[in-house]
GUDOKOL-156284 format. One line per 2 residues: their letters; for each residue x, z, y of N, C-alpha, C. Coordinates in steps of 0.02 Angstrom, whole numbers, plus 50000, padded with zeros to 5 digits. Layout:
// GUDOKOL-156284
A	X Z Y X Z Y X Z Y  ...
END
This chain:
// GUDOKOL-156284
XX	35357 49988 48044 35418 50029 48038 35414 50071 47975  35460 50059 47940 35480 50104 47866 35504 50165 47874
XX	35491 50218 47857 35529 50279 47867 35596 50268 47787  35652 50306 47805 35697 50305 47762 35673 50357 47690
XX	35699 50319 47633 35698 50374 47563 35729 50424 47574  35700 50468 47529 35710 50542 47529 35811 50512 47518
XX	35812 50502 47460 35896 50492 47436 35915 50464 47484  35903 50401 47528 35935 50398 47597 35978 50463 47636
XX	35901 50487 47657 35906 50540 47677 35967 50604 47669  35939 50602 47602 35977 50656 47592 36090 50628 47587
XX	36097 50564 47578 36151 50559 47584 36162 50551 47660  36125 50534 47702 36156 50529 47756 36164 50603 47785
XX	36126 50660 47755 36140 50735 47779 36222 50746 47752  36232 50720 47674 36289 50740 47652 36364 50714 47698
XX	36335 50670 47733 36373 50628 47781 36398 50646 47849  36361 50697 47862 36350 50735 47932 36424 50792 47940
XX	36462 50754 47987 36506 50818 48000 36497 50876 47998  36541 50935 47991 36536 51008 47989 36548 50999 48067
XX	36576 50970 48116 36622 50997 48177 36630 50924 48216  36601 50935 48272 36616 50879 48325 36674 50907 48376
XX	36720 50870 48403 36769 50886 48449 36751 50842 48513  36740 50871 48570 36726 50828 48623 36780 50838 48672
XX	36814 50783 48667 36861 50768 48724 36851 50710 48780  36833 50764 48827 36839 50712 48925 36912 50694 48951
XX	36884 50632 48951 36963 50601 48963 36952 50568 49019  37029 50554 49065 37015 50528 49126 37097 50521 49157
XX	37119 50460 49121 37218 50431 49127 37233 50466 49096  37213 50480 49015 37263 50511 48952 37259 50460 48899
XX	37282 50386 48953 37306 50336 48890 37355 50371 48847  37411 50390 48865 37459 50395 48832 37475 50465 48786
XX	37415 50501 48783 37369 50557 48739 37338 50571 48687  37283 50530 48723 37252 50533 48646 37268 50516 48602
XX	37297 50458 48583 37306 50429 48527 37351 50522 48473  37400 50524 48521 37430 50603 48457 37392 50639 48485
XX	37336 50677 48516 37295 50718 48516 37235 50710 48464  37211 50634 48449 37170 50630 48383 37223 50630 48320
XX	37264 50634 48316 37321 50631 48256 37312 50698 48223  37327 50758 48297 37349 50804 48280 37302 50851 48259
XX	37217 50826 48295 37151 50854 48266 37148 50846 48211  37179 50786 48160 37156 50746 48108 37206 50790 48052
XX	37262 50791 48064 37298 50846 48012 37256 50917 48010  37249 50941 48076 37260 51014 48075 37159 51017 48034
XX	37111 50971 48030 37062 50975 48000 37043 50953 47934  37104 50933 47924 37107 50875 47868 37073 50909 47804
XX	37032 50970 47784 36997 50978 47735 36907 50977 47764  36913 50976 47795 36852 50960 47840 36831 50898 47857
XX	36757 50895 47877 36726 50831 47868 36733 50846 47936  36728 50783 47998 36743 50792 48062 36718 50738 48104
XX	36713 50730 48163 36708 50677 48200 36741 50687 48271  36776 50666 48305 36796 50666 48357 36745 50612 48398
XX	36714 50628 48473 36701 50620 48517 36724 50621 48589  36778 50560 48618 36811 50542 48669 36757 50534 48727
XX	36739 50569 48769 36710 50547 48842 36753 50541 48898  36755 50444 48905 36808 50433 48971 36759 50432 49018
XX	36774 50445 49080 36765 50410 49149 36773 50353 49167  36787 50303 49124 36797 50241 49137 36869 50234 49179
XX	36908 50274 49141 36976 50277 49183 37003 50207 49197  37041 50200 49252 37080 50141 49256 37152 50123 49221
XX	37169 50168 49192 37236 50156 49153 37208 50143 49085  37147 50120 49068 37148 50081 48980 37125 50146 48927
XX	37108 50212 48966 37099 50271 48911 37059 50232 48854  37000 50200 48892 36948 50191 48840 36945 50138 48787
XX	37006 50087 48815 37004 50027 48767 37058 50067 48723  37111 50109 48721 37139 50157 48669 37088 50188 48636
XX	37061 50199 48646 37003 50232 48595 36970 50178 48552  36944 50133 48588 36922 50105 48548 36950 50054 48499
XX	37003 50029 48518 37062 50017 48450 37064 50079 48398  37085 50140 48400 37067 50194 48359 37001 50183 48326
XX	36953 50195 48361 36901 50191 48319 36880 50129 48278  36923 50069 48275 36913 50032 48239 36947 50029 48171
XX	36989 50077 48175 37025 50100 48080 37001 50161 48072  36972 50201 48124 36952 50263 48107 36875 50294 48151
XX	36824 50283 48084 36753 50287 48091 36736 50350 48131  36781 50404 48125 36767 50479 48134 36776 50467 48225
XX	36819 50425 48231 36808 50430 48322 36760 50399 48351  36716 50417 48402 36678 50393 48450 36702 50377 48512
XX	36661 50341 48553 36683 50327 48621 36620 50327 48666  36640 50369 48724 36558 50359 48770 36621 50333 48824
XX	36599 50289 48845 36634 50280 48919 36551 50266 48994  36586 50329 49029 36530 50323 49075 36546 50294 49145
XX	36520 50241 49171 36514 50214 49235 36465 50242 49285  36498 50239 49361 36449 50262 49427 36418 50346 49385
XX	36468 50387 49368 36462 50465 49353 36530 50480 49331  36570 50546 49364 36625 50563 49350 36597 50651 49341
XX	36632 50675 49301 36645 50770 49323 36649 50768 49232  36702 50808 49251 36744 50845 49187 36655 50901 49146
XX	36626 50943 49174 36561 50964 49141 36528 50912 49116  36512 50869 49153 36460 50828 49138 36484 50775 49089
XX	36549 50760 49087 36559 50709 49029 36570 50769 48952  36588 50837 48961 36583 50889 48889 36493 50884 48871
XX	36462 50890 48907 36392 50893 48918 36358 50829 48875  36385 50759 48901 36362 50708 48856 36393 50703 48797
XX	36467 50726 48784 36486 50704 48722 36433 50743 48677  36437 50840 48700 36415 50871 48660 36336 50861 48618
XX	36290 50837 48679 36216 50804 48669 36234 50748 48615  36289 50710 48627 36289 50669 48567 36315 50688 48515
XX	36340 50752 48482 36379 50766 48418 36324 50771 48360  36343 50734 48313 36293 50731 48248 36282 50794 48207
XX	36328 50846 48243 36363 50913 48205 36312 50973 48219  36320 51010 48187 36280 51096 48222 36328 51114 48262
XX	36408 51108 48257 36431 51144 48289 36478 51112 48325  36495 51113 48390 36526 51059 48434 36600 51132 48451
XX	36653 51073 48491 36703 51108 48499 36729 51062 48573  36760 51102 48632 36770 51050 48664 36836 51088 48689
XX	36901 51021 48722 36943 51018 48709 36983 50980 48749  37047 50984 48806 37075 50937 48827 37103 50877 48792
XX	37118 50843 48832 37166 50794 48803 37252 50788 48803  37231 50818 48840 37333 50855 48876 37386 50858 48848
XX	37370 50910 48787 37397 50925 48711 37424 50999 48731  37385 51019 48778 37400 51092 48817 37354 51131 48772
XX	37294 51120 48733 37255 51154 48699 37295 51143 48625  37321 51156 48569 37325 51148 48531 37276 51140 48467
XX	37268 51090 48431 37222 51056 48388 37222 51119 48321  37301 51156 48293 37288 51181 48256 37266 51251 48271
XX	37245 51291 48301 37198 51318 48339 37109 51319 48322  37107 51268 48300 37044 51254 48267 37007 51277 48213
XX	37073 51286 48194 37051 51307 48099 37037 51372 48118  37085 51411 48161 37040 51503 48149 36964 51484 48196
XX	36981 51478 48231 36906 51459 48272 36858 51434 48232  36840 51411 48182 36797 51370 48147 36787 51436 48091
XX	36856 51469 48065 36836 51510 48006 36801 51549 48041  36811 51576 48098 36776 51645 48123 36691 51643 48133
XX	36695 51580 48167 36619 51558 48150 36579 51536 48105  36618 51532 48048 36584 51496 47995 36561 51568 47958
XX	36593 51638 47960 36623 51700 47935 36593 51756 47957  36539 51713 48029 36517 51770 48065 36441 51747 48101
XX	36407 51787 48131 36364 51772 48193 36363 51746 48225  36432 51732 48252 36451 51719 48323 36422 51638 48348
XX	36392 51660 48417 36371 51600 48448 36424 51537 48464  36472 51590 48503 36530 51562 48534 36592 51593 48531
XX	36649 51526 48490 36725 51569 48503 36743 51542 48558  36779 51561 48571 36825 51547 48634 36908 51560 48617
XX	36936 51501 48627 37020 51517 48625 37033 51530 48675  37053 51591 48674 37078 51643 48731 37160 51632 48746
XX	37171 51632 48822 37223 51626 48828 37270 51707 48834  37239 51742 48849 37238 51815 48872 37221 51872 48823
XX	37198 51863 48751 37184 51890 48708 37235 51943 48689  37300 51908 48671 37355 51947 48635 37418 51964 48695
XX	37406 51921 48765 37454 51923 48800 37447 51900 48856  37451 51941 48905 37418 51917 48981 37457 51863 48997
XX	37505 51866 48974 37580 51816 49033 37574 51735 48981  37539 51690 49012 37532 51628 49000 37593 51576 49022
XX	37639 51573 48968 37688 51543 48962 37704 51459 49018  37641 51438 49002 37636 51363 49026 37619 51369 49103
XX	37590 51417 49140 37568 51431 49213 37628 51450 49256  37600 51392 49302 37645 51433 49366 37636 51497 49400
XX	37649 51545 49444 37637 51618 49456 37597 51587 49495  37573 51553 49537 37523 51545 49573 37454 51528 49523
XX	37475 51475 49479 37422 51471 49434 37378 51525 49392  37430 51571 49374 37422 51639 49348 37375 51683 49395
XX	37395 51687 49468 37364 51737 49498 37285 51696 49492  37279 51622 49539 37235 51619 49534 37173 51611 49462
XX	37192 51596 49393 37167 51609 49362 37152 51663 49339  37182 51727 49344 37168 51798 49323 37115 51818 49381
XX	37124 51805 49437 37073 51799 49477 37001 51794 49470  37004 51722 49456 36937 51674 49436 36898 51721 49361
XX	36938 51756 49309 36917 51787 49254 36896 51830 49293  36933 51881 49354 36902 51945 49372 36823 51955 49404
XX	36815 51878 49426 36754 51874 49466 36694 51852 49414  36701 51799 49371 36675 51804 49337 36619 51853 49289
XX	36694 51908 49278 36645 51943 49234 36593 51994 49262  36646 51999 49338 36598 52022 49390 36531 52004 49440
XX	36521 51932 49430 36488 51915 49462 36429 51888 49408  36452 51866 49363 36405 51816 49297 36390 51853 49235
XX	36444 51921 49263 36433 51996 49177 36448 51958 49120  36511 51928 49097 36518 51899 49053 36589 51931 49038
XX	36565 51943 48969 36599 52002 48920 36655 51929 48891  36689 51933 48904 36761 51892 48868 36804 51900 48891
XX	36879 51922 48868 36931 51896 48889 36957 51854 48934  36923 51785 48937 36939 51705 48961 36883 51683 48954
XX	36837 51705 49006 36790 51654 49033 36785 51597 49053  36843 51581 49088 36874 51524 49117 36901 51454 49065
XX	36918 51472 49009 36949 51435 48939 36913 51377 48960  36941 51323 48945 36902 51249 48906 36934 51235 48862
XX	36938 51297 48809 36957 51259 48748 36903 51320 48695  36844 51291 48675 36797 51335 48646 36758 51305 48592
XX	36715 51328 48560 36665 51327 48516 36614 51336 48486  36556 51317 48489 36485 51345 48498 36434 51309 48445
XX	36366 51344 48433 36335 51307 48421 36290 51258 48444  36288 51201 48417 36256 51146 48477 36176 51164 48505
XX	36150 51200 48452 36096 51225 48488 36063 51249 48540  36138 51291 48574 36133 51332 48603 36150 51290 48673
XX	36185 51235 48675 36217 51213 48713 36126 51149 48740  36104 51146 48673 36042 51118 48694 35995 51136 48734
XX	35998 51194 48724 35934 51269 48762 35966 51243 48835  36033 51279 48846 36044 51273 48912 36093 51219 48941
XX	36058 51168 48924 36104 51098 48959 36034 51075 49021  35967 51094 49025 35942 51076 49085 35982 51096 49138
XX	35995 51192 49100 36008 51221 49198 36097 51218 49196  36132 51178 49186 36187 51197 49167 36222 51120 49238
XX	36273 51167 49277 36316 51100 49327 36349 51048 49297  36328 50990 49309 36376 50922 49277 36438 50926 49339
XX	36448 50940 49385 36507 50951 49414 36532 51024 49425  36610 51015 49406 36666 51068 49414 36701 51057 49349
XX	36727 51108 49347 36781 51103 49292 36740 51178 49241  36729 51229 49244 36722 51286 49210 36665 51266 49183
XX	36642 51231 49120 36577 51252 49075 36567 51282 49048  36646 51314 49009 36621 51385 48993 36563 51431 49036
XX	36618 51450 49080 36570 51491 49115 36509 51488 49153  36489 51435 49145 36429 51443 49148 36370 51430 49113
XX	36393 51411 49049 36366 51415 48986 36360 51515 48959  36383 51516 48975 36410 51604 48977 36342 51640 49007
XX	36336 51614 49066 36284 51629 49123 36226 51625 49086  36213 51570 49078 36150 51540 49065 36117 51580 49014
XX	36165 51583 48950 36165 51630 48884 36148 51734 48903  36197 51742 48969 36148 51806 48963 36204 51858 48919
XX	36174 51905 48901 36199 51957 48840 36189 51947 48771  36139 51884 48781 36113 51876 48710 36153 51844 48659
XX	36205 51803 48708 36258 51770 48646 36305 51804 48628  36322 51787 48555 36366 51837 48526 36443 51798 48526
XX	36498 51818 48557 36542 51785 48582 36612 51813 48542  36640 51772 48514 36690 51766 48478 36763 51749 48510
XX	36811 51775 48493 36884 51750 48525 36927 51748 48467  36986 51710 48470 37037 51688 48451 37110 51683 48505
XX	37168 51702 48495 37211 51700 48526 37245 51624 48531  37273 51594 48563 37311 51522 48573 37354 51545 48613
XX	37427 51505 48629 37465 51499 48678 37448 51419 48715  37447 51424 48760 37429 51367 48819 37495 51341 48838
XX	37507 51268 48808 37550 51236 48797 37549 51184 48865  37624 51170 48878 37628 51116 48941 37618 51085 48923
XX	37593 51019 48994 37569 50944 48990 37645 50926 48957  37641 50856 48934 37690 50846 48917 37695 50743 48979
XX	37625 50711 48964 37625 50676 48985 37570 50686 49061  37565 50626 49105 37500 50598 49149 37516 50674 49182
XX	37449 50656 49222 37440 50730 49292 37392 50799 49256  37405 50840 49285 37367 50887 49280 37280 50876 49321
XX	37208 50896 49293 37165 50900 49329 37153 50963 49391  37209 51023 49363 37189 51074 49377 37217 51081 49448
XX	37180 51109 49477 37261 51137 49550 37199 51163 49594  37238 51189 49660 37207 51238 49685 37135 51223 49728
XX	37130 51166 49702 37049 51155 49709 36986 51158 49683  37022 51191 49611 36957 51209 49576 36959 51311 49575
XX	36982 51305 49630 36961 51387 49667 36909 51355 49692  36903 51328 49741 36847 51298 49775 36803 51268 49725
XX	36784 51241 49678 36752 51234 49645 36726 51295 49613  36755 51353 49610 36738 51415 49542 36701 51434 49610
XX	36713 51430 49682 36681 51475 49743 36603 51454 49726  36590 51385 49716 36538 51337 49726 36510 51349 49677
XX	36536 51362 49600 36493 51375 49532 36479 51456 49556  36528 51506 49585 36475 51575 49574 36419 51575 49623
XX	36413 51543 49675 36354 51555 49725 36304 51494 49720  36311 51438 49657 36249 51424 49642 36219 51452 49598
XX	36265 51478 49554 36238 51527 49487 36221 51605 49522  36232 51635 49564 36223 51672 49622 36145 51669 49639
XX	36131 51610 49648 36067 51605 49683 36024 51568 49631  36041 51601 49569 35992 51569 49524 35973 51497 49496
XX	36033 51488 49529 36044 51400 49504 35974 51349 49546  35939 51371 49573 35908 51346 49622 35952 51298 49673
XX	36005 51290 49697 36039 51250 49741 36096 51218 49690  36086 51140 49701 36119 51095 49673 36206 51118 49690
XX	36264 51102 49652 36315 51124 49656 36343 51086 49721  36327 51013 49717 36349 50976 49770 36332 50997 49829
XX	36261 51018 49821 36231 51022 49903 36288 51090 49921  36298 51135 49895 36335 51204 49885 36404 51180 49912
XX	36432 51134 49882 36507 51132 49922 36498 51080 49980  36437 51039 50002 36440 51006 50053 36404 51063 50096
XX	36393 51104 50095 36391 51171 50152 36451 51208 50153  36470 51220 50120 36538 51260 50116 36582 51218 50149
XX	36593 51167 50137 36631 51109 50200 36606 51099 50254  36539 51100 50258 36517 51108 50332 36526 51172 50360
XX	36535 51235 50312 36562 51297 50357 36617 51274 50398  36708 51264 50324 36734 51254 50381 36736 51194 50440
XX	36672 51157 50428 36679 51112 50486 36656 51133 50546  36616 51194 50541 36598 51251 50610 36667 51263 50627
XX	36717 51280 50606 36766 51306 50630 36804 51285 50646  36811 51179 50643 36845 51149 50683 36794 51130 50735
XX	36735 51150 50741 36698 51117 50791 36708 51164 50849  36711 51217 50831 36712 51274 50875 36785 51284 50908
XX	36814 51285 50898 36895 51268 50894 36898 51222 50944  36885 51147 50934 36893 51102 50983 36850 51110 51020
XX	36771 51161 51012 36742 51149 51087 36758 51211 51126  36801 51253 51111 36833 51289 51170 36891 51277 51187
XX	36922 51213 51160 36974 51194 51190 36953 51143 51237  36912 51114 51230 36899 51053 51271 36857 51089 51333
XX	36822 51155 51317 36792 51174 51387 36843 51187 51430  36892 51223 51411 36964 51231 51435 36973 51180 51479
XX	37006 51111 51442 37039 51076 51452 36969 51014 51517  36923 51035 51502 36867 50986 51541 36849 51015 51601
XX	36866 51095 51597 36838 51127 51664 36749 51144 51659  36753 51158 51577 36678 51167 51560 36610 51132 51568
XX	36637 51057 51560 36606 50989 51567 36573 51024 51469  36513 51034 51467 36480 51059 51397 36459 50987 51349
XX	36436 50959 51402 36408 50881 51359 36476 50834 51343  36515 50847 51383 36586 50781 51334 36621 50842 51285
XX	36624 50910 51300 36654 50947 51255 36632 50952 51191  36552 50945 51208 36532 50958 51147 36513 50895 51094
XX	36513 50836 51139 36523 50778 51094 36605 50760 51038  36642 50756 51099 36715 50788 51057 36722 50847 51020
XX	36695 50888 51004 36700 50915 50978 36646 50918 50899  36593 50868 50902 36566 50877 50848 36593 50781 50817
XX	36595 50726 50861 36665 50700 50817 36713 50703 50778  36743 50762 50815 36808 50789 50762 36801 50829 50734
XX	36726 50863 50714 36692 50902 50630 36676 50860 50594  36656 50794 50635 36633 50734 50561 36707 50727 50536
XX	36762 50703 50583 36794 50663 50547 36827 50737 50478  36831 50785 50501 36873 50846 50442 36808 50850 50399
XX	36744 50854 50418 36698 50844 50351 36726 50790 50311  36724 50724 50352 36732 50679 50297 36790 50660 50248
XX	36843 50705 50267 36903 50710 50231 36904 50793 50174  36882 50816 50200 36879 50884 50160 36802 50855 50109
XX	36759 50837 50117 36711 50801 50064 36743 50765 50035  36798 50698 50042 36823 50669 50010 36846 50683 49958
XX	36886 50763 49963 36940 50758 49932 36922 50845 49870  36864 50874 49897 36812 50926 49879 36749 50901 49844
XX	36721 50896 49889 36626 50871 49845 36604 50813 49812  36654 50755 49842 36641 50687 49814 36710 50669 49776
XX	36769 50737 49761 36837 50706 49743 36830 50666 49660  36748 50661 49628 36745 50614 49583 36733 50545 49616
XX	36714 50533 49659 36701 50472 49713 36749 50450 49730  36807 50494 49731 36861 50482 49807 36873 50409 49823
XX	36894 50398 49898 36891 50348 49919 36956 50343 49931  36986 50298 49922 37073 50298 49930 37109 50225 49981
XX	37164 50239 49983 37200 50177 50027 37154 50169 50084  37160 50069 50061 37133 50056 50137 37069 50075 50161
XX	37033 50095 50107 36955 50118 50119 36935 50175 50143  36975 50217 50156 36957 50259 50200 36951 50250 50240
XX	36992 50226 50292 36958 50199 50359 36866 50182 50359  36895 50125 50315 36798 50090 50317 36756 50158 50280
XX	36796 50205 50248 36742 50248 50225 36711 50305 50261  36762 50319 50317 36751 50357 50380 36712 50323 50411
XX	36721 50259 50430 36660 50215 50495 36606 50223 50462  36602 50214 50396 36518 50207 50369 36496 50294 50377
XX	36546 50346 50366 36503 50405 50343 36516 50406 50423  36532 50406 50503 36525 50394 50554 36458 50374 50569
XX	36442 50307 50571 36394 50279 50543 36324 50327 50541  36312 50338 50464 36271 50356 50442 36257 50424 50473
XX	36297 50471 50486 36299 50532 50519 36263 50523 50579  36267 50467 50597 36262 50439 50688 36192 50476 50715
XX	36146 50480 50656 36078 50501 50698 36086 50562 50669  36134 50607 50645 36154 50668 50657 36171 50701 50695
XX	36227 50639 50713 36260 50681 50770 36225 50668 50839  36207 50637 50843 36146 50618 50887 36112 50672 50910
XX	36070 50700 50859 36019 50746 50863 36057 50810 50867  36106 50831 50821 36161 50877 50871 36191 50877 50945
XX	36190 50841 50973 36215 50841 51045 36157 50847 51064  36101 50815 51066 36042 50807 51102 35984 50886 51100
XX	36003 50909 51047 35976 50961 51044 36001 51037 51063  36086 51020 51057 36134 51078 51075 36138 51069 51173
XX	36133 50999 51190 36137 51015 51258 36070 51035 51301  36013 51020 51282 35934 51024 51287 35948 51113 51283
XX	35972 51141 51240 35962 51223 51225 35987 51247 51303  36068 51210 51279 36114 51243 51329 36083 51240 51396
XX	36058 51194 51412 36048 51187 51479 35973 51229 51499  35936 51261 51448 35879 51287 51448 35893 51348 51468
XX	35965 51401 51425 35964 51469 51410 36049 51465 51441  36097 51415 51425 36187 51439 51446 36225 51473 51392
XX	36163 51459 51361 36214 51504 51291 36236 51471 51249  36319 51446 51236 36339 51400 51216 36353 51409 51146
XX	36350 51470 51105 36367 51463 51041 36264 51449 51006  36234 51481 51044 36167 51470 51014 36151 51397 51015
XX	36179 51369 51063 36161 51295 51086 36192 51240 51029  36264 51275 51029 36292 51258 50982 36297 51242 50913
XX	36254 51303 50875 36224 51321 50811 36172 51282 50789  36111 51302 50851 36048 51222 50836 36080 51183 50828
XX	36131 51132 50863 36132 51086 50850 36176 51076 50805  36232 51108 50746 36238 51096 50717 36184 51108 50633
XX	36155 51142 50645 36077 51125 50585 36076 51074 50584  36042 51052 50633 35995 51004 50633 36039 50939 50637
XX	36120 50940 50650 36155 50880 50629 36155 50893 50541  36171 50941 50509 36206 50955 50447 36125 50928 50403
XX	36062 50924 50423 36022 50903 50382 36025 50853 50354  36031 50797 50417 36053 50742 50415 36106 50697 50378
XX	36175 50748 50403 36214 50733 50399 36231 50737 50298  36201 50773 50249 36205 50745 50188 36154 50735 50151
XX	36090 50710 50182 36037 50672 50148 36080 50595 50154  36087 50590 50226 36134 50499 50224 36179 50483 50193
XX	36250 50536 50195 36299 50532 50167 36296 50529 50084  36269 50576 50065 36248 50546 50002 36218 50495 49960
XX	36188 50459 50005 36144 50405 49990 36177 50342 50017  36239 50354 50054 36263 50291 50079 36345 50277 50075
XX	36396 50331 50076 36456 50335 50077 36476 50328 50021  36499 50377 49968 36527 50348 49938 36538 50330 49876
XX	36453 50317 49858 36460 50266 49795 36479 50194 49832  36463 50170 49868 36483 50119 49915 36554 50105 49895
XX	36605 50135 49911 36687 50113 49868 36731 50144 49797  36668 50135 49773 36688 50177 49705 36706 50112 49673
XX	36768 50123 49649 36817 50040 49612 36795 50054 49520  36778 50005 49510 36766 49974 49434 36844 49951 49408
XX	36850 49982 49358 36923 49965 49315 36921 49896 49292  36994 49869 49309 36989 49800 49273 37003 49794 49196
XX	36946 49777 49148 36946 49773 49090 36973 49760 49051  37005 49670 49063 37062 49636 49042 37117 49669 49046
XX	37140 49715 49096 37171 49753 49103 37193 49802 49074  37149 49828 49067 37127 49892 49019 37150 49859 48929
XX	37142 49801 48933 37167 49778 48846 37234 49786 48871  37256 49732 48898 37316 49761 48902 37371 49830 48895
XX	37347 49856 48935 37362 49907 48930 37364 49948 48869  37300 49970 48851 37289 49979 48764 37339 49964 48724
XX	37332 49877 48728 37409 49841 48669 37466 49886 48691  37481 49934 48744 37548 49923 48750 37566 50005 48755
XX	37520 50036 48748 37522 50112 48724 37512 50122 48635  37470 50077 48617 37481 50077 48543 37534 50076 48508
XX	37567 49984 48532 37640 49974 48526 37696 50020 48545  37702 50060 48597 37729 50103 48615 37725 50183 48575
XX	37677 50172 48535 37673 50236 48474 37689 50213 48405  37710 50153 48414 37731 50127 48341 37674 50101 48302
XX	37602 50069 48328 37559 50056 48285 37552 50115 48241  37566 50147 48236 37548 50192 48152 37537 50274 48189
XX	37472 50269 48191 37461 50331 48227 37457 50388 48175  37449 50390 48087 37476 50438 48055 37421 50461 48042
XX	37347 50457 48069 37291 50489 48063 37269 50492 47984  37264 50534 47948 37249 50561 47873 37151 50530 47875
XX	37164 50495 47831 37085 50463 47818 37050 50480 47738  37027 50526 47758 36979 50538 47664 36941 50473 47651
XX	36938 50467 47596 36919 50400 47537 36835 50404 47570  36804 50475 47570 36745 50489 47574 36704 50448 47637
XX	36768 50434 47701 36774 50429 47757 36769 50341 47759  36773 50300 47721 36830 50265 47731 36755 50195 47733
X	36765 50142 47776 36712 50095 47751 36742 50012 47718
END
């Protein structure tokens, strides 16, 4: 093995972007293509690289990209299979940016691209570890939010700074800028699932980072779905009480308890209705009644802890029998152990409680290991060209992207 010449060397440093942009994508065929357009003007004196991380979406995101990146060197493509979460795909693009300084960024066109340029001067101008485009900087009332969206995001900032002591404006932002270094230090302890990496990049960092803001207005979707909605409350619940407890408890394991809370509370629910309704028959009440906690676990996991998994159409059924199934020597050992108490002492919530432990142990060492990577669907590829051809065509072939000579192969 030859090591490379110094002059190698040194041109391939001259070669090295100032600024990586990492965008997680996931059904923003019909996006990116003017979301890299509009990066490409608004940087256009800058050396740059854009970095696309799909999920292996099924609408063709990734074969759009990679037509792009075949007239234009500056884009990358990671497309990741059997792994979904909006953190964890910012997380790999960013590990992969050739840059010191990474920037990450929807695809929506809700973040605005020209936005960039003060964000970049401020850091280039200053100390600062991290800017952040603040939505809340110059003006609380966020134009693009619904009032529900509003409350609960002003919310999610209030706890934050309260719970994680993080001095910003908009903790909450995913539209920011950092140095990659820093993002290196703390990418061991940092969640690949949820939506907020800010904030917990924030966490991790402490008082010690020196944190920068910029004002933006937060622009509507224009195309595709929104990721956001009122389930990533439940997700921000799940990021403060693993970061809470010192990041010691995996995020997943964290919201598959939190779903097993409220699955205490349909269990409990139906087993004082069924003592009711049985004449305080404890052993069929309490079998019916921890049945119908699997089946709301396995729909509230669906659509909560595994909603990068989700299992859809006809497969739910079969995805219920298997997590049924697999639960089986859960629930097993829950009845067997809740009626063994009961019948020892009569005390039906204590009886009750053992045996749901000692089902819930069970119940997501299996499930995890057996449900639902099991119907996780692979995109059809051929497909995916298709598709591509026909969002390109549908932008006029001429995506407008500004290419320096310097750039060019």
């Amino acid at each position: 093995m030859t090591l490379p010449s110094t002059q190698t060397s040194s041109a391939s440093q001259a070669d090295r972007p100032l600024l990586t942009i990492v965008i997680p994508t996931f059904n923003e065929r019909d996006n990116i293509a003017v979301i890299c357009g509009r990066i490409a003007t608004a940087l256009a004196p800058h050396r740059f690289e854009v970095i696309v991380v799909d999920d292996n979406s099924p609408d063709g995101t990734s074969a759009v990209v990679e037509e792009l990146a075949r007239s234009d060197p500056r884009i990358r493509i990671i497309t990741r299979t059997g792994r979904r979460g909006l953190a964890g795909a910012c997380i790999e693009g960013m590990l992969a940016a050739r840059s010191d300084l990474v920037a990450v960024m929807d695809a929506d066109l809700q973040h605005e691209p020209a936005t960039l340029t003060p964000m970049l001067d401020l850091m280039m101008s200053t100390d600062c570890d991290v800017v952040i485009a603040s939505r809340y900087l110059d003006d609380p009332d966020v134009a693009a939010f619904s009032s529900v969206r509003k409350a609960l995001s002003n919310a999610g900032n209030r706890l934050v700074r309260a719970f994680l002591r993080v001095q910003t404006s908009d903790p909450m932002s995913g539209f920011f800028l950092m140095r990659r270094s820093i993002l290196v230090k703390a990418a061991p302890r940092l969640s690949r699932d949820g939506f907020k990496l800010l904030a917990d990049i924030l966490a991790q960092g402490g008082r010690s980072l020196k944190i920068g803001e910029v004002p933006y207005v937060f622009g509507p979707r224009l195309t595709g779905q929104s990721k956001l909605d009122e389930r990533v409350l439940f997700d921000f619940a799940v990021l403060l009480i693993a970061k809470s407890a010192f990041g010691v408890l995996p995020t997943r394991f964290v919201s598959f308890a939190l779903v097993g809370g409220l699955g205490v509370l349909v269990h409990l629910s139906l087993l004082g209705l069924m003592l009711f309704a049985l004449n305080d028959n404890f052993l069929m009440s309490q079998t019916i009644a921890t049945l119908g906690a699997m089946t709301a676990n396995f729909f509230l996991n669906n659509i909560l802890t595994y909603r990068d998994q989700r299992i859809v159409g006809a497969d739910l059924l079969r995805g219920l029998a298997v997590f049924c199934l697999s639960c089986s020597c859960g629930a097993f050992n829950n009845i067997l152990v809740a009626h063994l108490i009961y019948t020892g002492t009569g005390i039906w919530w204590l009886a009750t409680g053992a045996g749901i432990l000692v089902g819930a142990a069970c119940n997501y060492v299996l499930s995890a290991l057996t449900v639902w990577r099991r119907f996780e669907k692979q995109p059809d590829r051929e497909k995916q060209v298709h598709q591509s051809d026909a969002a390109l065509a549908k932008g006029g072939g001429d995506l407008g992207i500004p290419q320096p000579p310097s750039l060019s192969r």
